[in-house]
Each structure stands twice: as structure tokens, then as C-alpha cells.
C-alpha positions, 0 to 999 in steps of 0.5 A, spaced: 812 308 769 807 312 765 801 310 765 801 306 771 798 308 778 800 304 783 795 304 789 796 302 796 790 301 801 792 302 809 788 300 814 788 305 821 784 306 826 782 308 833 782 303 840 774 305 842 775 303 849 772 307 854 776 309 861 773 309 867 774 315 868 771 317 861 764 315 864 761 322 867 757 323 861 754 322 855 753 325 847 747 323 843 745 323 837 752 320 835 750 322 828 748 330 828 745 335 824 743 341 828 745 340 836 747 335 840 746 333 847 751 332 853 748 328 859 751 329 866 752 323 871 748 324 877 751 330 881 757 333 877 751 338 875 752 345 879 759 346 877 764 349 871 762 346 865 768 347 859 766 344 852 771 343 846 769 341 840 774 339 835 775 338 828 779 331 825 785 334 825 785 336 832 783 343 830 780 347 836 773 349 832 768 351 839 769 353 846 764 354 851 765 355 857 758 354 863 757 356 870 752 353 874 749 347 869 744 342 871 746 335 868 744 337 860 747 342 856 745 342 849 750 345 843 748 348 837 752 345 831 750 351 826 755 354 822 759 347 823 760 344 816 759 336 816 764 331 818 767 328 824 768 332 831 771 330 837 767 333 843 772 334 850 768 335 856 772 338 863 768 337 870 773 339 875 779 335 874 774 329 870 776 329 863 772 325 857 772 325 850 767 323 845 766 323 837 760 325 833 758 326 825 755 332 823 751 331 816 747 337 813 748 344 813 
């Protein structure tokens, strides 16, 4: 019909329980503006570290790769414009992601 604009609201969204595996690191700050931080658990230090970062609809943005690493790896989020990232970590055959907001430029 013209003139009318029929709109419908939908409300979706992602369960956030963690698996026990998933608890071998953590990322903060949640909200980012230059870098985030990712901790290790206690010894998963000293391996191959592979990070990627990807955007909302599941698009590869970043992929780092480390060698021998202590527990904190720090990432620098410039040049990412702002929105919501999910970032994967793999520590050997441990697996894990966590989801981050970047604002500003």
C-alpha cells in the first residue's frame, strides 16, 4: 500500500556460556580503542601462538602467528575501523574465542 511502512523487530542473540576448555585465556579491555590484551592461563606460555581476528560477519580481518611467547601477547587494533571483533586463539589443540568492541579510530 503506498504510504505505509510496516516494520518488524526480531530479537536475536548469541548464548555467552563459556566451555571449560574455552578458559585458557583472557582478552581485555572488551571495549578497545588502540590494543587489546591477551593473557595466557599459567603454563600454556612458551608455545606456538596463532591469533584471528574477525570481523561481524565472520570475515578473516588479522591473522598473527607467534613463536615462543610468554603468557601476554598485546595486539594492535590500528587501522581496524570500529565494531565488533571476535577474536580466536589456538594454543596447540586449545581453541577459544572471545568478542571485543573497537571504538574510535
Amino acid at each position: 500500500y503506498p504510504g505505509i511502512v510496516v516494520y518488524r523487530t526480531y530479537l536475536t542473540g548469541v548464548d555467552e556460556r563459556v566451555a571449560e576448555s574455552d578458559l585458557f585465556f583472557t582478552v581485555s579491555p572488551v571495549v578497545v580503542r588502540d590494543r587489546v590484551n591477551i593473557t595466557l592461563s599459567e603454563g600454556l606460555g612458551g608455545g606456538g601462538v596463532l591469533v584471528r581476528i574477525y570481523d561481524v560477519v565472520g570475515r578473516e580481518v588479522r591473522r598473527l602467528s607467534y613463536g615462543l611467547v610468554g603468557r601476554e601477547i598485546v595486539i594492535d587494533m590500528g587501522g581496524l575501523m570500529q565494531g565488533i571483533y571476535f577474536i580466536s586463539v589456538e594454543v596447540g589443540s586449545r581453541r577459544g574465542v572471545r568478542r571485543i568492541v573497537k571504538i574510535g579510530g
